[in-house]
Gaussian input, Z-matrix of N, CA and C with variables (Angstrom, degrees):
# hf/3-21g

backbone

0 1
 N
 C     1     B1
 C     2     B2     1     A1
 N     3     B3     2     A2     1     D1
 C     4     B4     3     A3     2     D2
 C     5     B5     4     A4     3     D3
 N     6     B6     5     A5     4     D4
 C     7     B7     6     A6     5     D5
 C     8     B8     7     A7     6     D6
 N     9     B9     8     A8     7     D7
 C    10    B10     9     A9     8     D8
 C    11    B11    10    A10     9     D9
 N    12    B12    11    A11    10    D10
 C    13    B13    12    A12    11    D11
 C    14    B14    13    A13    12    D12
 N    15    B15    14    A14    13    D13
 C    16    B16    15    A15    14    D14
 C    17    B17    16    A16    15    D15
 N    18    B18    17    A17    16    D16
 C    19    B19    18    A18    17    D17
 C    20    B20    19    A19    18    D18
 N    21    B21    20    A20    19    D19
 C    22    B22    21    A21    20    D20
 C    23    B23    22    A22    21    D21
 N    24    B24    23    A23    22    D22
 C    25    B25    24    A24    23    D23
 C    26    B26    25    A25    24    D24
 N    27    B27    26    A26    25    D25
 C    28    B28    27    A27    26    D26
 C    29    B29    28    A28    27    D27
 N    30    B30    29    A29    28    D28
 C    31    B31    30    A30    29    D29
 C    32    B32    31    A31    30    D30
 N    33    B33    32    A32    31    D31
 C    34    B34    33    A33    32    D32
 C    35    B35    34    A34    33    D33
 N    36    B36    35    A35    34    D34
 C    37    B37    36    A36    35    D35
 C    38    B38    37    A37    36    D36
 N    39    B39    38    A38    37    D37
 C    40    B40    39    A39    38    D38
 C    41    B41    40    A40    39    D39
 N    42    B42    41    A41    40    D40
 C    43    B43    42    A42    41    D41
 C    44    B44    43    A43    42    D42
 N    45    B45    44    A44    43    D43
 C    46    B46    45    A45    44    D44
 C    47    B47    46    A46    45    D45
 N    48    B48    47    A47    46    D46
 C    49    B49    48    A48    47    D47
 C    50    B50    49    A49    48    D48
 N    51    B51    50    A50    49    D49
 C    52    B52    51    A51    50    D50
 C    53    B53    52    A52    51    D51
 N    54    B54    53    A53    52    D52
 C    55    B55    54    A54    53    D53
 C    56    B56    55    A55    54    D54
 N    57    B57    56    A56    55    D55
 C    58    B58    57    A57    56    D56
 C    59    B59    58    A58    57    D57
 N    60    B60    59    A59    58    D58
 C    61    B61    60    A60    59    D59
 C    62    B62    61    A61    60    D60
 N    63    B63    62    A62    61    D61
 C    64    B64    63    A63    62    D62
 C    65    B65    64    A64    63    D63
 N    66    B66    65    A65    64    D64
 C    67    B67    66    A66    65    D65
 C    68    B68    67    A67    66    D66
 N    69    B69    68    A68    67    D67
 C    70    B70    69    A69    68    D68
 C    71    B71    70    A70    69    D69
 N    72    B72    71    A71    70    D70
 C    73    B73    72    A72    71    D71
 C    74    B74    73    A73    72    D72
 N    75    B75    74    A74    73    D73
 C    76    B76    75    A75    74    D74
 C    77    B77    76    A76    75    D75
 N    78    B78    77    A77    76    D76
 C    79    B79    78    A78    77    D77
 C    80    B80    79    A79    78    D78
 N    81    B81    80    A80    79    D79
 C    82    B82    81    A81    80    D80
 C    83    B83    82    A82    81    D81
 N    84    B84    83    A83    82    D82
 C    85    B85    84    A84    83    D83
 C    86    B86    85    A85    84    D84
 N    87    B87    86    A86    85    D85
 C    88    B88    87    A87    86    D86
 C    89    B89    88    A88    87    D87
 N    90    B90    89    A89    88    D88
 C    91    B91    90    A90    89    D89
 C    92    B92    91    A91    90    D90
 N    93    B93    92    A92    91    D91
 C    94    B94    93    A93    92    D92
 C    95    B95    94    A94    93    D93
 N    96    B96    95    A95    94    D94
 C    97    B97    96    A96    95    D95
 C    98    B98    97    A97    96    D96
 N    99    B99    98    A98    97    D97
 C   100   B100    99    A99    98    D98
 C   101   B101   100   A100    99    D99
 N   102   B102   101   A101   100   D100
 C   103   B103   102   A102   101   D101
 C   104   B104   103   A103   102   D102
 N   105   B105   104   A104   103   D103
 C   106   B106   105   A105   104   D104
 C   107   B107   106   A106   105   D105
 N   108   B108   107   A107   106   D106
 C   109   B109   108   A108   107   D107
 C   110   B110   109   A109   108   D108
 N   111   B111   110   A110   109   D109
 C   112   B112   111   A111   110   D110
 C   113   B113   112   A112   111   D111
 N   114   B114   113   A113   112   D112
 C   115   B115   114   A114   113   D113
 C   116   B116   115   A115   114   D114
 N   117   B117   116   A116   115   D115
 C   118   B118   117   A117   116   D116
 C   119   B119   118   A118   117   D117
 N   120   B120   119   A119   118   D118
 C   121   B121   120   A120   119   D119
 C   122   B122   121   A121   120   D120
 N   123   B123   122   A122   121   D121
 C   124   B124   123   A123   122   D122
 C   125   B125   124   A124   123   D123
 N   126   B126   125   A125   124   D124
 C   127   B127   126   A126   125   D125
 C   128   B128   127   A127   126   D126
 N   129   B129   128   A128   127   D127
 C   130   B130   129   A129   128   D128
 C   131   B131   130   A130   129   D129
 N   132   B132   131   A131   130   D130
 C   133   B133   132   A132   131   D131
 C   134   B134   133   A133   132   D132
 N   135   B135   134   A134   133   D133
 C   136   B136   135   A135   134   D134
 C   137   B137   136   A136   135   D135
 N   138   B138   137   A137   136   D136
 C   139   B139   138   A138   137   D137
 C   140   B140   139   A139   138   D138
 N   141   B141   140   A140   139   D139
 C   142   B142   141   A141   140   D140
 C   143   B143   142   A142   141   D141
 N   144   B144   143   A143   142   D142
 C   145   B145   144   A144   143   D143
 C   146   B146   145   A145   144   D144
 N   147   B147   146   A146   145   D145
 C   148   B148   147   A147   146   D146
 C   149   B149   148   A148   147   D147
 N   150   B150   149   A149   148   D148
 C   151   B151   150   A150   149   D149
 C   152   B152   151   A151   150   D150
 N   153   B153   152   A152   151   D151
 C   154   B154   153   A153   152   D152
 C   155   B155   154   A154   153   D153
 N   156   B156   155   A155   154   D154
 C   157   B157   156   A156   155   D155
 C   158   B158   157   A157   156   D156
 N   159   B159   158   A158   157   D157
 C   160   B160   159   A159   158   D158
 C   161   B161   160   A160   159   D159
 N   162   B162   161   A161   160   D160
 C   163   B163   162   A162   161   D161
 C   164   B164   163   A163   162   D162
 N   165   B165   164   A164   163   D163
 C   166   B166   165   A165   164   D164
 C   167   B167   166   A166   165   D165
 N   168   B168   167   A167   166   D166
 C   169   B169   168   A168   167   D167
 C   170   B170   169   A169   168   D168
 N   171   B171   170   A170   169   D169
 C   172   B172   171   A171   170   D170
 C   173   B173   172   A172   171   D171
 N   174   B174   173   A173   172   D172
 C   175   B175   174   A174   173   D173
 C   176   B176   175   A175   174   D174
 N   177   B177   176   A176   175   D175
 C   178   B178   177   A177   176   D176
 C   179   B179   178   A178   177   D177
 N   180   B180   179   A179   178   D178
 C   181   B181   180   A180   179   D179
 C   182   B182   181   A181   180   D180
 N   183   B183   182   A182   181   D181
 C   184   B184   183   A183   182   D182
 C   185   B185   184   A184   183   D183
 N   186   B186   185   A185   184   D184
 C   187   B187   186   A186   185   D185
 C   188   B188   187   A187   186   D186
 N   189   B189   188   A188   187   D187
 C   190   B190   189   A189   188   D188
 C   191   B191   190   A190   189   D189
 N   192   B192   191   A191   190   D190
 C   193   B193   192   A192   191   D191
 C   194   B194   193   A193   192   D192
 N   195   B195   194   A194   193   D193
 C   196   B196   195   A195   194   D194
 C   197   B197   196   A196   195   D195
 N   198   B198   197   A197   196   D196
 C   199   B199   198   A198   197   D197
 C   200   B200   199   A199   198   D198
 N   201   B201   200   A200   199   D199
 C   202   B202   201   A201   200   D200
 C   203   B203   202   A202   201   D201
 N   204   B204   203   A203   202   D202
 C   205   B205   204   A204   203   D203
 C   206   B206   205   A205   204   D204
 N   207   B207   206   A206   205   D205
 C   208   B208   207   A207   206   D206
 C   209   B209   208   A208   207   D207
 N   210   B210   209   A209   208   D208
 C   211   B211   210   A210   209   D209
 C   212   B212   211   A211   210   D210
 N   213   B213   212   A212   211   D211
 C   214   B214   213   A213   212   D212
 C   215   B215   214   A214   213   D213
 N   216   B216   215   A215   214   D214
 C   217   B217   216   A216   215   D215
 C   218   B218   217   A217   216   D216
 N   219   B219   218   A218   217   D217
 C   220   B220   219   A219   218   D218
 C   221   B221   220   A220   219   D219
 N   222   B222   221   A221   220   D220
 C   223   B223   222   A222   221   D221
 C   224   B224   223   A223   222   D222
 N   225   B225   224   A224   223   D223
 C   226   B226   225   A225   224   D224
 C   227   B227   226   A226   225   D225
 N   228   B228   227   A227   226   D226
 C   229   B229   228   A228   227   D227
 C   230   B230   229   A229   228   D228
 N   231   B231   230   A230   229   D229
 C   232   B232   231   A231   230   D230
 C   233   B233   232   A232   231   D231
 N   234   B234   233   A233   232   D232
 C   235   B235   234   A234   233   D233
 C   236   B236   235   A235   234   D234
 N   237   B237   236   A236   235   D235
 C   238   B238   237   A237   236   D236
 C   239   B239   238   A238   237   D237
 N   240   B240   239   A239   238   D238
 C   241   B241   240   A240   239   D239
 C   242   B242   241   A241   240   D240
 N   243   B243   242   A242   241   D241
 C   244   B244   243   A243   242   D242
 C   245   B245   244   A244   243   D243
 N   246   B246   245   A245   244   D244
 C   247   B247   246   A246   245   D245
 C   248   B248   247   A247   246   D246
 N   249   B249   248   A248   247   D247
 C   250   B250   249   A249   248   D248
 C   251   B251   250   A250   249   D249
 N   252   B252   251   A251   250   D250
 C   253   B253   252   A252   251   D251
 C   254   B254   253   A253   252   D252
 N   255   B255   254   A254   253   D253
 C   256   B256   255   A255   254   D254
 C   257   B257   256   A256   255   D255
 N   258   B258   257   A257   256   D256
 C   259   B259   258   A258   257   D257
 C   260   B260   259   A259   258   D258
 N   261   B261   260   A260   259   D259
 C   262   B262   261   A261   260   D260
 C   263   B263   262   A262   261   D261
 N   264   B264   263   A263   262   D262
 C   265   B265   264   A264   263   D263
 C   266   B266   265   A265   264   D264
 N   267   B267   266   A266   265   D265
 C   268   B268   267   A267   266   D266
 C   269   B269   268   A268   267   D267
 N   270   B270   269   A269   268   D268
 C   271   B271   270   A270   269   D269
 C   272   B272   271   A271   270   D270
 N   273   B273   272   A272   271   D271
 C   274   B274   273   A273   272   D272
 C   275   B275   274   A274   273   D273
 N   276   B276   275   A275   274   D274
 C   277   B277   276   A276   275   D275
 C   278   B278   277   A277   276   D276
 N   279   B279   278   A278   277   D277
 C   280   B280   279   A279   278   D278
 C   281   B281   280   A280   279   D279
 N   282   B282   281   A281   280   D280
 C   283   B283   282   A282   281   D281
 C   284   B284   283   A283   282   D282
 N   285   B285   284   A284   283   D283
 C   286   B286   285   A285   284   D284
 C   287   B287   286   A286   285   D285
 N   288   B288   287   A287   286   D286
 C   289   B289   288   A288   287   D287
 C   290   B290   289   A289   288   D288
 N   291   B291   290   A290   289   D289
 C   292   B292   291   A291   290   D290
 C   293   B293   292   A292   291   D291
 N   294   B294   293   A293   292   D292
 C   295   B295   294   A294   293   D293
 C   296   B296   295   A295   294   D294
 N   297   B297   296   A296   295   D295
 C   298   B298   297   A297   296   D296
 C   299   B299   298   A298   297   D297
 N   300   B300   299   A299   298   D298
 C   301   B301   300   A300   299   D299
 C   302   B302   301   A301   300   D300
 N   303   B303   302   A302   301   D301
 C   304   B304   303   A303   302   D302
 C   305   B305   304   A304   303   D303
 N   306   B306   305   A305   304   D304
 C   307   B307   306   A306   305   D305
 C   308   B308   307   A307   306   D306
 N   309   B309   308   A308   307   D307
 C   310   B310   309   A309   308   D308
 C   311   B311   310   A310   309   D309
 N   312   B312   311   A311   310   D310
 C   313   B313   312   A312   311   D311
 C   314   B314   313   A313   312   D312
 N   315   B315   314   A314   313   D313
 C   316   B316   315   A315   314   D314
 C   317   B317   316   A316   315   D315
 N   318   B318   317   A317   316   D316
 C   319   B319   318   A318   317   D317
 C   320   B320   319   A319   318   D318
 N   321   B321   320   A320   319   D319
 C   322   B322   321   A321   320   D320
 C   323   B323   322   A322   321   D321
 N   324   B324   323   A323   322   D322
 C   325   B325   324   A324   323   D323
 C   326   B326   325   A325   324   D324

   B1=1.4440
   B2=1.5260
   B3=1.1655
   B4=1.4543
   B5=1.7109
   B6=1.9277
   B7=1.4216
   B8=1.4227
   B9=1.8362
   B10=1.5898
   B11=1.4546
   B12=1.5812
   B13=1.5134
   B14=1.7254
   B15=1.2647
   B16=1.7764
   B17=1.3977
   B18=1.3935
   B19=2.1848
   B20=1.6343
   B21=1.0562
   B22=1.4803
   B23=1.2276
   B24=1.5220
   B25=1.4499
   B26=1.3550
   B27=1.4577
   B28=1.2997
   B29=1.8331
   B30=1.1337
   B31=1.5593
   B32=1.5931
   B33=1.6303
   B34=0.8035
   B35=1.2465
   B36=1.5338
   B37=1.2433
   B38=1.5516
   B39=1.5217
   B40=1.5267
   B41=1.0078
   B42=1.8264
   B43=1.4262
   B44=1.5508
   B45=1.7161
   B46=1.4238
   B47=1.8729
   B48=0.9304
   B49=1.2670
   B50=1.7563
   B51=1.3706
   B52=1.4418
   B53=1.9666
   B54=0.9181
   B55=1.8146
   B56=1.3537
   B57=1.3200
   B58=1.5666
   B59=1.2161
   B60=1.4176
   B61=1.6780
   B62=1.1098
   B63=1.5285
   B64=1.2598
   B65=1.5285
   B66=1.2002
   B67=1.5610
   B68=1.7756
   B69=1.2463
   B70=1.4698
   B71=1.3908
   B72=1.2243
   B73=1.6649
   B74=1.3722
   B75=1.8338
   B76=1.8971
   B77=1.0885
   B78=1.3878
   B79=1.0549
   B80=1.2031
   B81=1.2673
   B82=1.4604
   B83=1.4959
   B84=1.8922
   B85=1.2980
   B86=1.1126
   B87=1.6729
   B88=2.1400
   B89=1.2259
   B90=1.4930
   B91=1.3699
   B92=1.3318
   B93=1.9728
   B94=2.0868
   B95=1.4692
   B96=1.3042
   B97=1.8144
   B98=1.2255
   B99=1.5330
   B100=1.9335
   B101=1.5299
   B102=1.3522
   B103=1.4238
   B104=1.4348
   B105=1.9866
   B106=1.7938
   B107=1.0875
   B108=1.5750
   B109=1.8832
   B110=1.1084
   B111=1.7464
   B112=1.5940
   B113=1.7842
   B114=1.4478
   B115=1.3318
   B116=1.7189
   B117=1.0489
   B118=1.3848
   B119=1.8179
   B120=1.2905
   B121=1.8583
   B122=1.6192
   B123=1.1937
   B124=2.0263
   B125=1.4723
   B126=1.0447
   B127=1.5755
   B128=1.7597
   B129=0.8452
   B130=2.3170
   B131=1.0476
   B132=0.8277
   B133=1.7785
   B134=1.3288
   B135=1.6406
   B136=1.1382
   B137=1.7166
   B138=1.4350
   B139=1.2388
   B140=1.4075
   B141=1.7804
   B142=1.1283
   B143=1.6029
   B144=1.7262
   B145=1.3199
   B146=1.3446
   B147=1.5916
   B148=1.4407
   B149=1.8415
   B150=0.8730
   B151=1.2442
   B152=2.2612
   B153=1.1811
   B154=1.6842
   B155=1.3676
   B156=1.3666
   B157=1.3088
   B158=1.6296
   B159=0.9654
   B160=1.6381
   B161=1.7616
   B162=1.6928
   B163=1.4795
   B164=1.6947
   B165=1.5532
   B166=1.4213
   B167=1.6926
   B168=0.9436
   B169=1.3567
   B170=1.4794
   B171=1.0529
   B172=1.5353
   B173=1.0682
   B174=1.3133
   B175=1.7332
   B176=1.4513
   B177=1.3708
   B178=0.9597
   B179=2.1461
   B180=1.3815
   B181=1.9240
   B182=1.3783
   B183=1.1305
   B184=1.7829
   B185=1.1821
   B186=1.4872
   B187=1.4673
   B188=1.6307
   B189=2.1649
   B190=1.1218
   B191=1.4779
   B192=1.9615
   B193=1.2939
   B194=1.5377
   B195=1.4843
   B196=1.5633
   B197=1.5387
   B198=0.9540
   B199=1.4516
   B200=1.3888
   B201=0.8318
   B202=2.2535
   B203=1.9823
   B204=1.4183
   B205=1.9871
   B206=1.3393
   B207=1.3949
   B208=1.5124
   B209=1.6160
   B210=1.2691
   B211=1.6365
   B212=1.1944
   B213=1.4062
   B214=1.7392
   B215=1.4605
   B216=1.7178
   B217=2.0934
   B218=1.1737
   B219=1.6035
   B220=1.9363
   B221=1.2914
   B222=1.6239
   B223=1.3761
   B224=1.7579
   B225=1.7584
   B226=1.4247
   B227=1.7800
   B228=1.3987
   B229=1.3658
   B230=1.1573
   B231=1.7906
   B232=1.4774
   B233=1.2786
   B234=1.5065
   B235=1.0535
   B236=1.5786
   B237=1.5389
   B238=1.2028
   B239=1.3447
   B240=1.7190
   B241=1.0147
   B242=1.9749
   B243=1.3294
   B244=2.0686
   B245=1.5041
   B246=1.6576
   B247=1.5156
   B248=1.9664
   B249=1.1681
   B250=1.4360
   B251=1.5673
   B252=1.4868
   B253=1.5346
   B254=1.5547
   B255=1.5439
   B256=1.1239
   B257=1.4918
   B258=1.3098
   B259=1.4418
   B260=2.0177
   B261=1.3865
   B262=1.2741
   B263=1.3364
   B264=1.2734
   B265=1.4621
   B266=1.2893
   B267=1.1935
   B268=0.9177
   B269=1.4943
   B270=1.2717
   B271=1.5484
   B272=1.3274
   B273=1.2832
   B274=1.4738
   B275=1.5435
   B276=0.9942
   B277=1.2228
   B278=1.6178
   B279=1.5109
   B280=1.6577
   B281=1.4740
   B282=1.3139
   B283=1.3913
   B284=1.5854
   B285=1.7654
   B286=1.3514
   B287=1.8556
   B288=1.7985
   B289=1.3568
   B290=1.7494
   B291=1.3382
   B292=1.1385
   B293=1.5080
   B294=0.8698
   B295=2.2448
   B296=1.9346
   B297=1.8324
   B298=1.6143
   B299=1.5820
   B300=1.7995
   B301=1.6758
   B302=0.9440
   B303=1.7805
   B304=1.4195
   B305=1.6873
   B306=1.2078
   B307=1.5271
   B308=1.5811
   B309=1.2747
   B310=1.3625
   B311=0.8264
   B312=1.5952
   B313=1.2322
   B314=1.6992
   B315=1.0822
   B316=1.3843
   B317=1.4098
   B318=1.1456
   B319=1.3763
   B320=1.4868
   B321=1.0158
   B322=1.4588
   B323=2.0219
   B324=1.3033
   B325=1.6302
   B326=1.5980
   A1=108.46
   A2=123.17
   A3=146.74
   A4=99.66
   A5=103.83
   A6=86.47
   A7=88.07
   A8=103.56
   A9=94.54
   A10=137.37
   A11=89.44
   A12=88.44
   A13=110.41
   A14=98.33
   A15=98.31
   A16=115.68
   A17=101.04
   A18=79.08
   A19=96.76
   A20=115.36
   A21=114.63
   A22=105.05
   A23=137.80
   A24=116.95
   A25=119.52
   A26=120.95
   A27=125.46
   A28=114.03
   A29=103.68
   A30=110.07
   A31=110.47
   A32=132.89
   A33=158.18
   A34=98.62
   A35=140.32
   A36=119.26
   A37=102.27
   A38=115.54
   A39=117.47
   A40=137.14
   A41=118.65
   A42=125.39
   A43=115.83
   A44=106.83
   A45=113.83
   A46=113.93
   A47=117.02
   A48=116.97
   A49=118.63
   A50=127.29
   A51=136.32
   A52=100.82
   A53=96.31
   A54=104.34
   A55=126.21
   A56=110.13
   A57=109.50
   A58=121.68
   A59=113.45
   A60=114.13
   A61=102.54
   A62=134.12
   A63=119.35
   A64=140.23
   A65=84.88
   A66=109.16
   A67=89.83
   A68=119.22
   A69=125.02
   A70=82.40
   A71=141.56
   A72=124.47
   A73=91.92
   A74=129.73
   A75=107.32
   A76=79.67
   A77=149.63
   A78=138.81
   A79=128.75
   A80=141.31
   A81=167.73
   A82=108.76
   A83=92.12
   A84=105.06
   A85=115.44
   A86=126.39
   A87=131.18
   A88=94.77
   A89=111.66
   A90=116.89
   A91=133.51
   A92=97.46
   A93=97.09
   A94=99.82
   A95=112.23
   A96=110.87
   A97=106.82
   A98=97.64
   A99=112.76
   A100=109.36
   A101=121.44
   A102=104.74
   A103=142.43
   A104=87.39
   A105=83.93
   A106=151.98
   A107=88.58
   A108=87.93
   A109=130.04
   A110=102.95
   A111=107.47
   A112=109.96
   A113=109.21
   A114=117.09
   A115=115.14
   A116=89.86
   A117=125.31
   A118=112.93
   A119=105.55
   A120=114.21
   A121=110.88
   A122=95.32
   A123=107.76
   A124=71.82
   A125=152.12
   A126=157.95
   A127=112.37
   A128=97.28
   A129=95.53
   A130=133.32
   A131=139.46
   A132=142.47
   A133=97.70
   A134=102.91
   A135=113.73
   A136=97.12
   A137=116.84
   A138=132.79
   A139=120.91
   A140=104.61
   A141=95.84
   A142=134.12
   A143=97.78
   A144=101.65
   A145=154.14
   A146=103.45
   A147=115.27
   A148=89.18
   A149=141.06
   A150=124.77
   A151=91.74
   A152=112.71
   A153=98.70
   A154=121.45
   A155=118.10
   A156=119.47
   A157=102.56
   A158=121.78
   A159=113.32
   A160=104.04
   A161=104.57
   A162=108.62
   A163=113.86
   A164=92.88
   A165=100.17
   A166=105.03
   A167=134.97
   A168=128.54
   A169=96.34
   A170=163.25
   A171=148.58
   A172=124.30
   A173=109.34
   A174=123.18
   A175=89.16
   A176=153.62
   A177=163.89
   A178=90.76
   A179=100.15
   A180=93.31
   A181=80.72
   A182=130.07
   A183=104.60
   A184=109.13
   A185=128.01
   A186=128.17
   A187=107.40
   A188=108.93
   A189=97.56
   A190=109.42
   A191=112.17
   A192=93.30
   A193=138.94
   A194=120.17
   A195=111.60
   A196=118.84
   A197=125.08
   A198=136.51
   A199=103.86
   A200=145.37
   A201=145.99
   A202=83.05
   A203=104.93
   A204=94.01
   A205=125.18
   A206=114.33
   A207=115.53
   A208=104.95
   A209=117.03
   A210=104.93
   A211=104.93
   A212=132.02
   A213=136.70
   A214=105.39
   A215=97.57
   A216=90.83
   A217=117.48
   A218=109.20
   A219=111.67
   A220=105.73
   A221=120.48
   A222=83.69
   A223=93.07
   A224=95.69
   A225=113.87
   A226=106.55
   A227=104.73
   A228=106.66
   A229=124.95
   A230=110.56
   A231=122.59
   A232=112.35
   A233=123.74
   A234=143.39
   A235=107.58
   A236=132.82
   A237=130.39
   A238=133.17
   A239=109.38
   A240=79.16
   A241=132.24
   A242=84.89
   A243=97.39
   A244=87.33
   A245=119.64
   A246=109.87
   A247=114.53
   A248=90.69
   A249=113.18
   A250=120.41
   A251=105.94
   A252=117.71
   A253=102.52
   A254=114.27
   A255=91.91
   A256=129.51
   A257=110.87
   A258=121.70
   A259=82.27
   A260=121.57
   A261=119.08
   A262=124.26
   A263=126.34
   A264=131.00
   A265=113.38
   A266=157.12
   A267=165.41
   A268=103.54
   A269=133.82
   A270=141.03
   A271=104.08
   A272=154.48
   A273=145.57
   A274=106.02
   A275=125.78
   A276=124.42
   A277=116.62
   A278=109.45
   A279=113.42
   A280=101.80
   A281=126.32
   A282=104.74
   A283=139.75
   A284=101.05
   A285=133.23
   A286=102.86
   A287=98.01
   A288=98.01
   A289=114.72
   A290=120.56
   A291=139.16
   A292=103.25
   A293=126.61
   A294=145.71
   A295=85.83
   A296=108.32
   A297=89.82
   A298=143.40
   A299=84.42
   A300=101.97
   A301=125.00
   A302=122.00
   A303=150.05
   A304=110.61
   A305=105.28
   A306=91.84
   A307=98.47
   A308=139.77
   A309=127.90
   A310=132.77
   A311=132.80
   A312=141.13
   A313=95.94
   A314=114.40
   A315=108.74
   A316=122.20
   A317=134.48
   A318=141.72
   A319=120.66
   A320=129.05
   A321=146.44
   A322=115.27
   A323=104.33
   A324=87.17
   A325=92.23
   D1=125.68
   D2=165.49
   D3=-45.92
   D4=135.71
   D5=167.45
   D6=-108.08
   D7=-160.30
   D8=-178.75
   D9=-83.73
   D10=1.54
   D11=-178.44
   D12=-83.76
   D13=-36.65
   D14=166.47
   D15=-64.17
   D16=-9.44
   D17=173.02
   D18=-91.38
   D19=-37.19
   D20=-172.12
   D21=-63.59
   D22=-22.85
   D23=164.58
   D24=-106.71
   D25=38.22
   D26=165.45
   D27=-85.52
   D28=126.44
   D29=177.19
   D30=-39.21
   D31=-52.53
   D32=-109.08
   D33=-142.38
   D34=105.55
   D35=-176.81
   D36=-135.84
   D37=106.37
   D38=-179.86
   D39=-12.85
   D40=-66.93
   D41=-179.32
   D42=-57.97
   D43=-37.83
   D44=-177.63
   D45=-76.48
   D46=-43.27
   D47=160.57
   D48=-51.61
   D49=-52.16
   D50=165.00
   D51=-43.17
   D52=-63.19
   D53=174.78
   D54=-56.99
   D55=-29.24
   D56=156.95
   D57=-69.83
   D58=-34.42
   D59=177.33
   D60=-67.77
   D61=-21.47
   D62=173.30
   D63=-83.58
   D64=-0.93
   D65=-175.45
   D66=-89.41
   D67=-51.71
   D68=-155.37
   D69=-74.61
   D70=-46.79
   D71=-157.73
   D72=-68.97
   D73=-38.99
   D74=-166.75
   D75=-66.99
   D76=-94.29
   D77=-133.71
   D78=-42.07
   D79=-25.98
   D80=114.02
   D81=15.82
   D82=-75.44
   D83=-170.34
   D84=-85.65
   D85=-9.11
   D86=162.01
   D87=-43.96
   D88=-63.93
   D89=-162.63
   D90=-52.47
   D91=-43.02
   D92=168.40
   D93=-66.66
   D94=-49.81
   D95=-171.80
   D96=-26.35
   D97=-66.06
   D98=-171.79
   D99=-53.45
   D100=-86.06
   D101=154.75
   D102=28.54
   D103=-89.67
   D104=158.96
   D105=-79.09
   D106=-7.65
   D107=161.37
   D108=-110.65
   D109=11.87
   D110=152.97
   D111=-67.52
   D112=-44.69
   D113=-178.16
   D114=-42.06
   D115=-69.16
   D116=-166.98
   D117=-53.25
   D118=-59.10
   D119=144.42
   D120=-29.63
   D121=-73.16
   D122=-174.57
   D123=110.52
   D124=93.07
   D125=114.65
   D126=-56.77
   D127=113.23
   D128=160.85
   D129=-103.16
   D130=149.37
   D131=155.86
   D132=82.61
   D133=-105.65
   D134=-137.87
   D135=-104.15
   D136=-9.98
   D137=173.44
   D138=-60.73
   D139=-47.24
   D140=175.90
   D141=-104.38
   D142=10.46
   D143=137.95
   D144=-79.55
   D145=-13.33
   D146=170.61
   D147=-77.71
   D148=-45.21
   D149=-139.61
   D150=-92.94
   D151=-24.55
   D152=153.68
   D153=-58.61
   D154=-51.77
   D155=-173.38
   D156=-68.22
   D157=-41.58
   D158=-176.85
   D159=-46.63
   D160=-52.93
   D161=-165.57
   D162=-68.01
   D163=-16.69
   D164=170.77
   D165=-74.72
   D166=-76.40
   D167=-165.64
   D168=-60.98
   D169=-3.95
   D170=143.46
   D171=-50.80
   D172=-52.81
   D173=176.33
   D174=-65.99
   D175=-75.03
   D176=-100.16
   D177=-103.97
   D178=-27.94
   D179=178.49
   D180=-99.49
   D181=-60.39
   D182=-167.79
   D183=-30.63
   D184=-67.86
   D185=-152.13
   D186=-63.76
   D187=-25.08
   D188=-170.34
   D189=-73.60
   D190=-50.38
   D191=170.91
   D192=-74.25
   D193=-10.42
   D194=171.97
   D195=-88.29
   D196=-37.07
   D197=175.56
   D198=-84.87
   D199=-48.96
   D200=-131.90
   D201=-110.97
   D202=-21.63
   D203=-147.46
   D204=35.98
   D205=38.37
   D206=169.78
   D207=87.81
   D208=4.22
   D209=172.78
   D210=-134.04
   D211=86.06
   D212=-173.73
   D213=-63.24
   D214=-34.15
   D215=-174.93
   D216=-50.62
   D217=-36.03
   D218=-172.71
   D219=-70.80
   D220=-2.12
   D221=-171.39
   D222=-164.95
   D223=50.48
   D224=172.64
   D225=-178.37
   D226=103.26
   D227=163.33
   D228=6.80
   D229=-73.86
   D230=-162.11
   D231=-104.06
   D232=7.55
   D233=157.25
   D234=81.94
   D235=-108.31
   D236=160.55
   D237=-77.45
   D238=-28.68
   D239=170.44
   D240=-95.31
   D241=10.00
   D242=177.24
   D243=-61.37
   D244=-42.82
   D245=-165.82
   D246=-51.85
   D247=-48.71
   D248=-171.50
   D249=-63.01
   D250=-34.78
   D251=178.72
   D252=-58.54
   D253=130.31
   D254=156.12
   D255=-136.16
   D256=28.48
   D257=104.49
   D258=128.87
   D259=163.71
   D260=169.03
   D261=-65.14
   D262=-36.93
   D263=165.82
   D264=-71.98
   D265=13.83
   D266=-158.69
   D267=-139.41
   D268=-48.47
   D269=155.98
   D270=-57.69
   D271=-29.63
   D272=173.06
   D273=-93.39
   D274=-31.70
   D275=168.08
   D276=-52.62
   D277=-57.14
   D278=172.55
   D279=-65.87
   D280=-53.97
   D281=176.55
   D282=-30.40
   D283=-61.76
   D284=159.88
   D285=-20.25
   D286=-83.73
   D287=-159.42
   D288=-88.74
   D289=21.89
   D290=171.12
   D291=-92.04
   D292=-56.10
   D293=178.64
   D294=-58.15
   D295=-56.00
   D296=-177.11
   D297=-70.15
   D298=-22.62
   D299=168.46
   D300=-64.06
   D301=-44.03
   D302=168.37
   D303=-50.60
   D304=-37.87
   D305=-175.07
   D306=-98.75
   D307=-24.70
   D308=161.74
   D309=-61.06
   D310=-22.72
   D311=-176.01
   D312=-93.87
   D313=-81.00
   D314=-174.70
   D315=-89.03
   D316=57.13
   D317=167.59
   D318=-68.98
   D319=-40.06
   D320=149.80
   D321=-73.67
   D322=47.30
   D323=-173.16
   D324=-133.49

């Protein structure tokens, strides 16, 4: 059994690693959300990039004020702006299912 000073100098620390994945899955799912209702609208260009980035900085104050309580540094590496990134896979992802919503919904338009 680990005491606490060996967890505190482990590179690698479970709960915080588990908690990043959780950060990366909302962000994940802003992005299909956003996406589809860029799709789904019929948004173009430049529309339905303002309207990712909007859903990005929404998700991005929720998490700061319900999760972060207003201090992201304690409880994110890069502090605000890790909050804010929202990351390259996450931009192809909204792309992806924004192009798939768009052509299902209005394919006949």
């Amino acid at each position: 059994m680990s005491t606490a000073a060996e967890t505190a100098a482990q590179l690698i620390y479970a709960p915080n690693v588990q908690h990043n994945q959780t950060l990366t899955t909302v962000k994940f799912l802003s992005s299909c959300f956003s996406g589809a209702v860029a799709g789904i609208l019929g948004l173009e260009n430049w529309l339905g990039f303002a309207l990712f980035f909007t859903s990005t900085l929404l998700t991005s104050a929720c998490i700061y004020a319900i999760n972060c309580k207003g201090r992201p540094a304690k409880y994110l590496q890069g502090g605000l702006s890790e909050l804010v990134n929202p990351g390259q896979d996450n931009v192809f992802t909204f792309i992806l299912v924004w192009t798939l919503f768009f052509g299902i919904v209005h394919v006949y338009d």
